[in-house]
N, C-alpha and C positions, 0 to 999 in steps of 0.2 A: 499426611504432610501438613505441617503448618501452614497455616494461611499466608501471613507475612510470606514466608518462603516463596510460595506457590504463586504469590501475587508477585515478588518482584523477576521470577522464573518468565511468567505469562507477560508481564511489561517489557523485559529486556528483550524479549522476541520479537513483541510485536514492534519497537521503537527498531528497532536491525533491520523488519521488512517495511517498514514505514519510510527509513532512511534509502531503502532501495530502490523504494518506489517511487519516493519523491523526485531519485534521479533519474529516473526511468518517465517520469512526464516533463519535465525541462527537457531532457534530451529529445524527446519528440517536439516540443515546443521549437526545440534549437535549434533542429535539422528543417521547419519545414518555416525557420524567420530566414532561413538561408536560401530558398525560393525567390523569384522574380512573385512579387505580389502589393497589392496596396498595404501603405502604410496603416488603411484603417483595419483590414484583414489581419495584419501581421499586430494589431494591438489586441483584436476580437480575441486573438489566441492567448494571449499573457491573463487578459483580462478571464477570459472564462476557467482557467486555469485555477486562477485563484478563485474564484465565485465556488468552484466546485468543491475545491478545498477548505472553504469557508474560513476566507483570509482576507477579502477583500476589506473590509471595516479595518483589520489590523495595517494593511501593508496603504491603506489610504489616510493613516492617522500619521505616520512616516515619509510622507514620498507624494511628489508630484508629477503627475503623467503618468504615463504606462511603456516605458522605453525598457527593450528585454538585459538590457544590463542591469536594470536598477532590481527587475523579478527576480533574475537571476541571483543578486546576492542576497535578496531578503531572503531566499529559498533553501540558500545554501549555507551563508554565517552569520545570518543576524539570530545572536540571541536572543532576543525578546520575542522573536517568533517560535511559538513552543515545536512547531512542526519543520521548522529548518534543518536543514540536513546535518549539521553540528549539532543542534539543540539534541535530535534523536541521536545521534552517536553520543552525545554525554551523557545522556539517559540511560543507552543502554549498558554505556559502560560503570555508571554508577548502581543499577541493579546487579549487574550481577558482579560487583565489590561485594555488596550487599551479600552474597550467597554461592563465596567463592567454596563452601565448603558442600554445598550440594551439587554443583558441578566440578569442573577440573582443570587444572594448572593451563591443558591447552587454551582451551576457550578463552580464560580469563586473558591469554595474553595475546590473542588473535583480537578481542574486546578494547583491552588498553591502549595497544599499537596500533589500533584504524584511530581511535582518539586521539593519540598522539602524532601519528601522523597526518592526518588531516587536518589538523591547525597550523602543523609548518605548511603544509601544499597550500595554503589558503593564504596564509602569509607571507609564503614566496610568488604571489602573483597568478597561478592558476591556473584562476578566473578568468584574470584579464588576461590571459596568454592563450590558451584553450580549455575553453568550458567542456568540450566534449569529452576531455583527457578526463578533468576531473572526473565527471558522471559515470563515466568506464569504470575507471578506479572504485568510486565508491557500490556499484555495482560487483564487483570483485571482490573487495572485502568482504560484502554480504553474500556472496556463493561461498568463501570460504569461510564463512563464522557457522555456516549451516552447516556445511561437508565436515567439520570439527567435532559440532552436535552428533550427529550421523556415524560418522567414523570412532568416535572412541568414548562418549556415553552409554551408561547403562540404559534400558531402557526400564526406567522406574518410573514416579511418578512425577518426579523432577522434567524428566525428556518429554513427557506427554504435555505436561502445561507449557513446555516452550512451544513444542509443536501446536499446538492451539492458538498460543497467541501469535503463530506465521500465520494459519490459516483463515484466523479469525481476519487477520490486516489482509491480507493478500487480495478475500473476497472484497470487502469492502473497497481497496484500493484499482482491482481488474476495473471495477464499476465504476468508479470514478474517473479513470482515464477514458473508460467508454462511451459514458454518458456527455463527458466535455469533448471529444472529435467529433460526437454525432451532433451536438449544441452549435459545434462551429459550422459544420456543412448546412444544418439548417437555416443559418443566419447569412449566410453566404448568398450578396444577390447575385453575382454571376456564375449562373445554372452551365455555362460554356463550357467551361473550364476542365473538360473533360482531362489533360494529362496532367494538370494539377492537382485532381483528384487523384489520380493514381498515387502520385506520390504522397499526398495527405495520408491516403489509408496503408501504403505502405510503411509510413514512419511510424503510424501508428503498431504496427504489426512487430517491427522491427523493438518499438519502444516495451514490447510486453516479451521479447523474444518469441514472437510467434511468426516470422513471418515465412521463414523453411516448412514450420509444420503445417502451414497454410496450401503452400507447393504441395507438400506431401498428403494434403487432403484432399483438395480439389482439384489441384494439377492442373487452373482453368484464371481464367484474367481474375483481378483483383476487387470485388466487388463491397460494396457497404452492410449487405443482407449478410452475403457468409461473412466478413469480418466478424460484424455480431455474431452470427452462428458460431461461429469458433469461439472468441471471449466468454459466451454464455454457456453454451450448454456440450461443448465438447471435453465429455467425460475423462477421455485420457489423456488428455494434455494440462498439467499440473498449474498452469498458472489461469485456467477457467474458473468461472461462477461454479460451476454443477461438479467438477474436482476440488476445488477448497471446501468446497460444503461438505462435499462426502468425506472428506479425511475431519472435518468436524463433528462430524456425527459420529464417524469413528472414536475420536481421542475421547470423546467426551461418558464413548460408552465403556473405554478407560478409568478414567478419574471421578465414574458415577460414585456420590453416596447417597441418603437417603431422604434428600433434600432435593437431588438434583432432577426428576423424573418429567419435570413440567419443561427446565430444555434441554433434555434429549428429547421429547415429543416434540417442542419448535424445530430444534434441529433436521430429526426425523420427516418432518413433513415438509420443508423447504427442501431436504434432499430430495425427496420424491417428487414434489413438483419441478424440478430442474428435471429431471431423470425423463419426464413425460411430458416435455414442454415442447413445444415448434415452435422454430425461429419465424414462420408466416404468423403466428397468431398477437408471438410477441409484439412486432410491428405493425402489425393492425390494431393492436389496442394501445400503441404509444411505448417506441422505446424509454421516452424518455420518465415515463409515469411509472414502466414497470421498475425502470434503474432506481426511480426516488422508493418506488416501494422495498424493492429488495435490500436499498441501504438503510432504511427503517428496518425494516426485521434484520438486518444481520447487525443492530446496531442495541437492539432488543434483545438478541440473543446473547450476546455480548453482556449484557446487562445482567440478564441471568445468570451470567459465568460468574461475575462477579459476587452478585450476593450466594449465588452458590458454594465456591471455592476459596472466596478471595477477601482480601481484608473488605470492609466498609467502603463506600464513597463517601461515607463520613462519620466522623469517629459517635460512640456512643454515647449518651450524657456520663459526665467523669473521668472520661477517657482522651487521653493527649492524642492529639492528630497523627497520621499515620509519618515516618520523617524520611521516609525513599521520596525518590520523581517519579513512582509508579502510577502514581495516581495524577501526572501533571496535566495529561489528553480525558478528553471522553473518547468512548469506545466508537 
């Protein structure tokens, strides 16, 4: 497959689960600013949000204070934020303009019409009517732009690089929602707070759709330990650390060519450390050191995909800049 191809294949995926995911931590944000709680607690959340997302510089260059309306729409329709939940829907939907001819009539117009639709819901108020509506919604569109992938793609080499770039975002994205709730509880000086906790980690549960499979795991009170244990290292549950990574090692031993060997070895080896990892040791050496390291190497890994598979991060000498928005995020 073509590069160009394969790279704006790998971008429209990852920008669809990007968009997903972004609605997927506001909506945790949104359920738990709707608690009885300080006004400083209820900013620690918007604020850390953004830090983790590595926005705060952009959305402090815009905006004064930190009032969850003002997060809300930078998150959601400011253009100038490359990581805004339109920004990724225009992305994705301009990648795959780009390469309507290596996927299919469905996709493309399950792609067009979440874009076009979400600038009128955006424009008819929303937001300011209910935020939750929307986030549902945009969550929705992205179970169905996958179930499209899934349901009536071949599986060539077009379907594997989309697939990698969900998986590749998903990991990265699990981590960041988990490393900014465990950020908040630590900053958190009233240790009391025991039923506010509950529902902390529950919105948290609920924000990854994990919180039935969590029932259905330990069938026991709702604790911060297995939270992580679940997010991290619980294999069969498709929106974990140690299941994204293994469908990455997979795709990857897919779209191998003879360049690629050094990451599918990265690959390789962070699957297998996930696979034999204890959530006691994790947090004895620092959730939050392990979370920064794991998003360093799945950010590295990434890296590799790129010069492996995928056009340039930057064009050659004599050679005109790449002209998709594939390349508009780092990995």
């Amino acid at each position: 497959m073509l590069s160009r191809t394969a790279d704006h294949l790998f971008w429209m995926a990852r920008y669809i689960e990007r968009a997903e995911n972004t609605a997927r931590m506001l909506d945790a944000n949104y359920q738990l600013s709707l608690l009885p709680q300080s006004d400083e607690y209820a900013e620690l959340g918007w604020r850390a949000m953004l830090s983790i997302s590595e926005l705060s510089g952009v959305y402090a260059a815009g905006h004064q204070g930190m009032k969850s309306r003002d997060v809300i729409d930078f998150m959601v329709r400011d253009l100038s934020n490359p990581s805004s939940i339109l920004s990724c829907l225009r992305a994705a939907r301009e990648n795959a303009r780009a390469v309507r001819s290596s996927t299919n009539s469905e996709l493309w117009e399950s792609l067009n019409t979440t874009w076009l639709d979400a600038q009128r819901l955006v424009a008819d108020g929303i937001l300011e009517r209910d935020p939750y509506e929307f986030l549902e919604w945009v969550k929705f569109r992205s179970h169905l732009s996958r179930g499209v992938q899934l349901g009536t793609l071949v599986k060539d080499d077009a379907f594997w690089f989309m697939r990698l770039g969900t998986f590749i975002e998903r990991a990265d994205n699990t981590a960041r929602i988990l490393d900014v709730k465990f950020e908040m509880m630590e900053q958190r000086a009233d240790t009391s707070a025991q039923p506010f906790d509950y529902y902390h980690w529950t919105a948290v549960l609920r924000s990854v759709s994990g919180f039935e499979v969590y029932r259905k795991v330990y069938r026991d009170v709702v604790t911060p330990e297995r939270v992580a244990g679940l997010l991290i290292l619980y294999g069969d549950w498709p929106r974990s650390l140690a299941a994204s990574i293994a469908e990455v090692q997979h795709l990857i031993g897919k779209v191998m060519n003879g360049r690629s060997s050094e990451t599918a070895r990265m690959a390789t080896q962070l699957c297998e450390e996930l696979k034999n990892a204890r959530i006691q040791d994790i947090l004895q050496g620092g959730l939050h050191a392990y979370l920064v390291s794991f998003l360093a190497r799945v950010n590295d890994l990434a890296s590799h995909v790129s010069q492996d598979f995928l056009l340039p991060l930057a064009p050659e000498p004599g050679e005109p800049p790449p002209s998709s928005q594939s390349q508009t995020q780092t990995a």
